[in-house]
KEROFI-550093 format. One line per field, with one value per residue (C-alpha): residue number from 1; x negated, y, z negated; chain. Coordinates in pm, whole numbers, plus 50000, padded with zeros to 5 digits. Layout:
% residues N
i <- (NUM, ...)
east <- (X, ...)
north <- (Y, ...)
up <- (Z, ...)
ch <- (A, ...)
This chain:
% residues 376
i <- (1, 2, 3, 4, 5, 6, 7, 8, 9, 10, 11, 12, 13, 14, 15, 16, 17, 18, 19, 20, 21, 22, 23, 24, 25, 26, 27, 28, 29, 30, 31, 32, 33, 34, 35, 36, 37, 38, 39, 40, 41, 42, 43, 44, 45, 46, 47, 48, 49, 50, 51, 52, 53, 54, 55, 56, 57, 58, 59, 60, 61, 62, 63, 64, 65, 66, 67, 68, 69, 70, 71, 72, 73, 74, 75, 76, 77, 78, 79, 80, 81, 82, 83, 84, 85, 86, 87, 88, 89, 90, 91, 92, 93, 94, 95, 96, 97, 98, 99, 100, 101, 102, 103, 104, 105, 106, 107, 108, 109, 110, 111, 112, 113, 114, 115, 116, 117, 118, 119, 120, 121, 122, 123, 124, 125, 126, 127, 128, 129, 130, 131, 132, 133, 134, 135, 136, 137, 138, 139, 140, 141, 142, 143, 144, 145, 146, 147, 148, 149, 150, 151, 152, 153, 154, 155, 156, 157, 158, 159, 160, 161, 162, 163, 164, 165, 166, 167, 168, 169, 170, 171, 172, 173, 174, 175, 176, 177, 178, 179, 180, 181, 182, 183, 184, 185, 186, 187, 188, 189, 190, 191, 192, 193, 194, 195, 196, 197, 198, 199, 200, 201, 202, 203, 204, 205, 206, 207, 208, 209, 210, 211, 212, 213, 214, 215, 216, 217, 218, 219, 220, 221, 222, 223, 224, 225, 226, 227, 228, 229, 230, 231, 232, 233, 234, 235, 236, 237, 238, 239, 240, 241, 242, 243, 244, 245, 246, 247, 248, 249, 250, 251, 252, 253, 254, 255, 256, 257, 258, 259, 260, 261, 262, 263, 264, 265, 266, 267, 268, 269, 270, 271, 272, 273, 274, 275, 276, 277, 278, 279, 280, 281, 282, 283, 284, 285, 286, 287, 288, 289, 290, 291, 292, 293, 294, 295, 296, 297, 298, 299, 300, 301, 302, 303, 304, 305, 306, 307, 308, 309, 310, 311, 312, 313, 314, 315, 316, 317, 318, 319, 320, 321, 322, 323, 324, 325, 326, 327, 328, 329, 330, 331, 332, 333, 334, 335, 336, 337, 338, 339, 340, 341, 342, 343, 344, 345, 346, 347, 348, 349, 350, 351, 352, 353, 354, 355, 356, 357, 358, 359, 360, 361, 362, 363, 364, 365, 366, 367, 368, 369, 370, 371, 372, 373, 374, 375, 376)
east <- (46089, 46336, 46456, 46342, 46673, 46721, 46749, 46892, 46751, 46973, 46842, 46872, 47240, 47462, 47365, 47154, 46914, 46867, 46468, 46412, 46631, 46344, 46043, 46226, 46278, 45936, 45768, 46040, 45938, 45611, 45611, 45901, 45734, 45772, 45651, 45995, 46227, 46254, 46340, 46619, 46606, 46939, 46888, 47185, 47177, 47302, 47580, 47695, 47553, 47386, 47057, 46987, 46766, 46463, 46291, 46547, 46252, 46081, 46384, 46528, 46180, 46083, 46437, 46468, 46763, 46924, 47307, 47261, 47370, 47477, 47522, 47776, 47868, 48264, 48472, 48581, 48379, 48357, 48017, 47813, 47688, 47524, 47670, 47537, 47791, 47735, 47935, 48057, 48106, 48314, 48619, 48556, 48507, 48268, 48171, 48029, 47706, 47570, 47179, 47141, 47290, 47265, 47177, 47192, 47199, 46938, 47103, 46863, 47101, 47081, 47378, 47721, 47844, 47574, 47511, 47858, 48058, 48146, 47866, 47979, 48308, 48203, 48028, 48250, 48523, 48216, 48184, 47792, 47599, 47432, 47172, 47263, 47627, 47928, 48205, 48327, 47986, 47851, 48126, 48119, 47750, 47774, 48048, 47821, 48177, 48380, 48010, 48005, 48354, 48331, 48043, 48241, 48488, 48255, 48135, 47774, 47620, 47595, 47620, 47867, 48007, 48332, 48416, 48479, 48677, 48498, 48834, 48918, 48539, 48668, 49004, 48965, 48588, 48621, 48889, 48639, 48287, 48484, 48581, 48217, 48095, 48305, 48279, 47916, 47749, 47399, 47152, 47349, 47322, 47494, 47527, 47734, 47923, 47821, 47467, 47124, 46723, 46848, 47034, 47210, 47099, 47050, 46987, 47178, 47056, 47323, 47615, 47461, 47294, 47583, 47755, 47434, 47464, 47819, 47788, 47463, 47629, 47991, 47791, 47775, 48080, 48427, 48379, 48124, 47991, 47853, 47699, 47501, 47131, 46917, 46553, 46489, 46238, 46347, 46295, 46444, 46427, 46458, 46742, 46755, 47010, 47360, 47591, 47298, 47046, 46708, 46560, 46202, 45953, 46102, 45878, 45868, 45873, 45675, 45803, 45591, 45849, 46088, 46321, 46296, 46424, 46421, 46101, 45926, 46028, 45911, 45740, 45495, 45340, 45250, 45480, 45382, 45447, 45394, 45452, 45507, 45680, 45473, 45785, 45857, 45916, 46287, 46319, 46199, 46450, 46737, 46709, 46704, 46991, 47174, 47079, 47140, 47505, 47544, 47460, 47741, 48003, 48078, 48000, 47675, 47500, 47140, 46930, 46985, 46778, 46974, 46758, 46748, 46773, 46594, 46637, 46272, 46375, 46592, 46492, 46886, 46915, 47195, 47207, 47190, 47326, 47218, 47129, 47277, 47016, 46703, 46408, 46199, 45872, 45577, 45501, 45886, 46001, 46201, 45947, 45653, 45835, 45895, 45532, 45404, 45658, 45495, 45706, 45503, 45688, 45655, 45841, 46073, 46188, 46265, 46422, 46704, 46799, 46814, 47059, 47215, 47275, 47362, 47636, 47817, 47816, 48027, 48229, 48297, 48417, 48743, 49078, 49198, 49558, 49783, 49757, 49897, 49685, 49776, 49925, 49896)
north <- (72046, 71966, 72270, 72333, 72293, 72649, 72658, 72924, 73009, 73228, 73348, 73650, 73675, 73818, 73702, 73714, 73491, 73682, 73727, 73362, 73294, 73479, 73352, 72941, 73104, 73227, 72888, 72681, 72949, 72884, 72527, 72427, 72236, 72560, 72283, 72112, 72403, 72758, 72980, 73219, 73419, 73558, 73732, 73857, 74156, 74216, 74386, 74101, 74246, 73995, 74066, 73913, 74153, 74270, 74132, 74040, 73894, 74243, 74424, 74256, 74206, 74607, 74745, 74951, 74753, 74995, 74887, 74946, 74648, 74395, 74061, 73825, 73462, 73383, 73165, 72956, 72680, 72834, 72878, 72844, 73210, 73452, 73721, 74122, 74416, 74718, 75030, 75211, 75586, 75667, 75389, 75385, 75005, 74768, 74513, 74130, 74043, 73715, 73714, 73356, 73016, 72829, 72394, 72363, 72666, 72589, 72805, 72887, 73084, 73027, 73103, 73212, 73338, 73065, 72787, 72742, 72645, 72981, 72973, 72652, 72673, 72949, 72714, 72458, 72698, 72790, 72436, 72419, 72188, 72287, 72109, 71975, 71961, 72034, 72281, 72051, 71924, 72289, 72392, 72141, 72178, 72520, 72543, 72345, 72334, 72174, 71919, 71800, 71726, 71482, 71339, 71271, 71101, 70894, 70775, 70987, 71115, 71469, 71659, 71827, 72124, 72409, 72646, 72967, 73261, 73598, 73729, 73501, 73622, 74000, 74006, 73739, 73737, 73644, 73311, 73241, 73238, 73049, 72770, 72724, 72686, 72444, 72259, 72318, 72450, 72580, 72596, 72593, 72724, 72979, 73021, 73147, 72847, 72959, 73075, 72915, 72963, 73033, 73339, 73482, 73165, 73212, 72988, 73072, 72999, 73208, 73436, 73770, 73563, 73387, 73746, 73869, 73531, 73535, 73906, 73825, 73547, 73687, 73968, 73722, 73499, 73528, 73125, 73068, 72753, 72656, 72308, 72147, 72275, 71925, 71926, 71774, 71691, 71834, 71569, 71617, 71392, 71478, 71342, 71317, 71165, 71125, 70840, 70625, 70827, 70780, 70904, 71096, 71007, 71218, 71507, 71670, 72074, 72174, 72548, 72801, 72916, 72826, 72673, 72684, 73046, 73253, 73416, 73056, 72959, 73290, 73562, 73423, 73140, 72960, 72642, 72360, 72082, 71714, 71446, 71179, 71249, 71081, 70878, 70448, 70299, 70218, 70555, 70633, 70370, 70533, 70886, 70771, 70601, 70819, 71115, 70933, 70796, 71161, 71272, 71041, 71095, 71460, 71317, 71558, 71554, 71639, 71728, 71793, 71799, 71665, 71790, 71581, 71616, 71354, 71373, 71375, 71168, 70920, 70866, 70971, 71087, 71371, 71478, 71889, 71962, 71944, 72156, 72159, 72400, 72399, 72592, 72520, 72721, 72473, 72456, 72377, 72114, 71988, 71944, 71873, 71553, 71463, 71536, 71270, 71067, 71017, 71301, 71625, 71943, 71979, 71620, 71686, 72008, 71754, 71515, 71755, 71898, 71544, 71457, 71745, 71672, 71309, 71396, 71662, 71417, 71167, 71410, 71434, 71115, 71225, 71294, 71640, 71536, 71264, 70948, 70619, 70253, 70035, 69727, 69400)
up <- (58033, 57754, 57585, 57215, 56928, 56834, 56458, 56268, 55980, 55727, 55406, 55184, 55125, 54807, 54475, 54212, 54361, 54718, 54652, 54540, 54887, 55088, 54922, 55046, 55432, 55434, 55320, 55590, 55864, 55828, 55800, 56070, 56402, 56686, 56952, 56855, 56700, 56806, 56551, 56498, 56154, 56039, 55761, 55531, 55311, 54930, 55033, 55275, 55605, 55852, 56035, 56364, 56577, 56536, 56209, 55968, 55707, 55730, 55689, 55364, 55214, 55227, 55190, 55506, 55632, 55922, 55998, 56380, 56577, 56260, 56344, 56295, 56345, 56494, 56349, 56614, 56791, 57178, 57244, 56854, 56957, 56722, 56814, 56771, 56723, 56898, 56855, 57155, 57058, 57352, 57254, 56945, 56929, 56902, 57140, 57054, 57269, 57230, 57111, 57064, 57128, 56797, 56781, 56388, 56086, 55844, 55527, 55291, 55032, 54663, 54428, 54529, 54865, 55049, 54817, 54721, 55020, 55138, 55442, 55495, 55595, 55779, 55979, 56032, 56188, 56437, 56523, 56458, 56266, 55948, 55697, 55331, 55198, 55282, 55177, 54901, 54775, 54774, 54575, 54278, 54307, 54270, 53958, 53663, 53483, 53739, 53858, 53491, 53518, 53789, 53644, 53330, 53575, 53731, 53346, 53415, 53109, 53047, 52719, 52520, 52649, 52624, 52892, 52831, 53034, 53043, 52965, 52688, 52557, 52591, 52458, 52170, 52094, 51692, 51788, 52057, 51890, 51632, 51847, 51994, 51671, 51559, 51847, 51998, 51753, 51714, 51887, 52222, 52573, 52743, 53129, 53393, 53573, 53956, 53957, 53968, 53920, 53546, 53568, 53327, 53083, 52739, 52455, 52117, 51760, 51540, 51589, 51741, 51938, 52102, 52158, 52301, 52541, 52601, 52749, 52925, 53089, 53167, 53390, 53638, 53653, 53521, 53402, 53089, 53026, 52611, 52586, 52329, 52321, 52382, 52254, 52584, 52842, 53178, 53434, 53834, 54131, 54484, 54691, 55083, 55318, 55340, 55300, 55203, 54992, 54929, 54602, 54536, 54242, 53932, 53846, 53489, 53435, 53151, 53092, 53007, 52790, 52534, 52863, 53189, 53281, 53562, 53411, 53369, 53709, 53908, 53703, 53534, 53744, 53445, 53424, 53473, 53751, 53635, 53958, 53891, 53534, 53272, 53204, 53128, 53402, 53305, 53254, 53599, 53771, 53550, 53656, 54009, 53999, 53829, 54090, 54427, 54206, 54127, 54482, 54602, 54344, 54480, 54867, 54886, 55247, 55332, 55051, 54640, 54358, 54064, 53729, 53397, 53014, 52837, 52481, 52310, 51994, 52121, 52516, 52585, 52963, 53052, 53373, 53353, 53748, 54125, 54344, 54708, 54789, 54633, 54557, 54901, 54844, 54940, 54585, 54456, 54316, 54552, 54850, 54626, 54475, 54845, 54892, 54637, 54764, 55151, 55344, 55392, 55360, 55793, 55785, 55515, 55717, 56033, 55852, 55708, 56044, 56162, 55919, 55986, 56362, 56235, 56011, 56266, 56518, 56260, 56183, 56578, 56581, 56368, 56546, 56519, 56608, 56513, 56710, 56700, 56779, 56988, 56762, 56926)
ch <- (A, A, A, A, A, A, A, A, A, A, A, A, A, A, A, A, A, A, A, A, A, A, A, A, A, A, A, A, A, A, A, A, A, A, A, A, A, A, A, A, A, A, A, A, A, A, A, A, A, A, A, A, A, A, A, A, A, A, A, A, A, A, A, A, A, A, A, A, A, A, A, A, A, A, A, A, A, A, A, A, A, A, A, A, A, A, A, A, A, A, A, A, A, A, A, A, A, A, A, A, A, A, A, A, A, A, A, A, A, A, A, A, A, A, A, A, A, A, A, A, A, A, A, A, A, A, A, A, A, A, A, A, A, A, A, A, A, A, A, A, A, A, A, A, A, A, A, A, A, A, A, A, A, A, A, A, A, A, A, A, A, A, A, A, A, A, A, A, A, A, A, A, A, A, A, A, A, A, A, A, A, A, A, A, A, A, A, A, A, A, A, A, A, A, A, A, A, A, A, A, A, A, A, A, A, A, A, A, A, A, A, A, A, A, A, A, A, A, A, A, A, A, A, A, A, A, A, A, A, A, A, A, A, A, A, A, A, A, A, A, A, A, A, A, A, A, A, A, A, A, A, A, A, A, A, A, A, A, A, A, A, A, A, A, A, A, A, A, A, A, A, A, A, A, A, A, A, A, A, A, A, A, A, A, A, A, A, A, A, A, A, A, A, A, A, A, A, A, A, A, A, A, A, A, A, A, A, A, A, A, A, A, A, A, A, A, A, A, A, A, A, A, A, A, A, A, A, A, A, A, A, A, A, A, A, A, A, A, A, A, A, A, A, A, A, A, A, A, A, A, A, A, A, A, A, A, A, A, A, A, A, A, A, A, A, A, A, A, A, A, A, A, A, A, A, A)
């Protein structure tokens, strides 16, 4: 009988964004094939501790996380073991005893320290495969100042923006403010450059608001990013694959507040979900395009979401960022605009660890020492 692929699933995991993380590893848990895949959860605590025995999910979800026998992944690519840590009181040491043999890590970590290439590289020093993008790709993913950047580079539209040092904010706050508002303005958005699901986001219409903006945002990250508030539509499309993407239908939010915060997408449950986006059909091919050129542009693997502005008087599209690793609740975004486009959430699941095991085993094909060919 052929053995099932052992998946890990990680989840949880240090940012803002941990709870959002466990709500996406409880909706992939449920829906993953177990007559194909069996299941490892790894679960990672706020404080950076990983969870491998018992029931990681339980643990992190009621907050009695006990720090007997912690887990923890080597970095070198022996034997792809998970390994757990137990403490032997006599030596005064701790010994590493494998719990499971991993095929493919399924992170499911939003924000930083997961979503931003950190896991990642972990991962590739342990030599196992892992779904969606890679250490680079998760990075500029992650970092909205340094993704619009390359987008800029690659002549993708985006809109106006000024980045901003939380230290630059706290040691010259009146030569600061002054310089966003002669060069972004008002209204205009505030956000931390390395966080997600709207965190620390803030949209400013005068002065006080700004400072409130600038210190709700520089809690987070040491790296501010000010752009150009767009009366805007907020379109996204799906993305799946890796060298040669295929694109989703685009879907439209309809926030059930001013913008799409972290209330609107999680508290409130009153946003709304249009699929397909009542958009022209011009439209439509545009934003696709411009997410699977995106996707490429910063070499993205696996899966993204890359989310639209479109400008409500003109038509103008800006692309806003991507996502490396989505939202993946059944009712996200991400999965539901795969959903309407023919791949059920069960399928799409399959699909990204079979990219994953596609794209390790390319990367296996690289030498890892010099060597000469043969020259006729």
């Amino acid at each position: 009988m052929t053995r099932k692929i052992r998946v890990g699933i990680i989840f949880g995991g240090r940012s803002g964004e941990h709870e959002v993380s466990l709500i996406s590893a409880q909706g992939v848990m449920g829906a993953i094939d177990r007559d194909k895949y069996e299941v490892v959860p790894i679960g990672i605590t706020k404080e950076g501790h990983w969870l491998a025995s018992g029931d990681p999910m339980k643990a992190l979800c009621s907050g009695e996380v006990h720090q007997s026998n912690p887990a923890a992944l080597l970095p070198e690519p022996s034997d792809r073991g998970l390994m757990r840590l137990d403490e032997q009181a006599k030596e005064q040491a701790l010994t590493a005893i494998q719990v499971s043999q991993i095929d493919v890590m399924f992170p499911i970590l939003h924000g930083p320290y997961g979503e931003d290439g950190t896991v990642q590289g972990l991962l590739e020093l342990a030599g196992i495969p892992y779904v969606g993008a890679g250490v680079t790709a998760s990075a500029v993913g992650m970092d909205k100042v340094l993704f619009k950047d390359i987008m800029r580079a690659h002549a993708l539209p985006v809109v106006s923006y000024r980045v901003i040092k939380r230290q630059q904010w706290e040691q010259e706050p009146e030569q600061t403010i002054a310089a966003i508002e002669d060069e972004i303005g008002y209204p205009c958005f505030v956000k931390p450059a390395n966080l997600g699901s709207s965190v620390g986001v803030s949209k400013a219409r005068n002065r006080s608001e700004l400072c409130t903006a600038l210190n709700e945002a520089a809690l987070y990250d040491r790296k501010l990013l000010v752009e150009v508030a767009v009366d805007a539509r907020e379109i996204e499309v799906s993305v799946l694959g890796n060298d040669d993407p295929m694109v989703s239908v685009p879907g439209e939010i309809i926030p059930s507040r001013e913008f799409y915060d972290y209330a609107a997408k999680y508290l409130d449950g009153k946003s709304e979900l249009l699929i397909p986006a009542p958009i022209p059909a011009e439209t439509t091919e545009l934003v696709q395009r411009l997410a699977r050129e995106a996707f490429l542009a910063i070499d993205c693997a696996g899966m993204a979401r890359v989310d639209f502005l479109m400008d409500r008087n003109t038509g103008e599209v800006y692309i806003n960022e991507l996502n490396t690793i989505p939202g993946f609740t059944p009712i996200s975004m991400y999965p539901k605009l795969w959903e309407a486009s023919g791949l059920s959430y069960t399928e799409l699941i399959d699909r990204l660890i079979e990219l994953a095991l596609e794209r390790y085993q390319d990367k296996s094909r690289s030498a890892t020492s010099y060597q000469r060919l043969k020259r006729e």
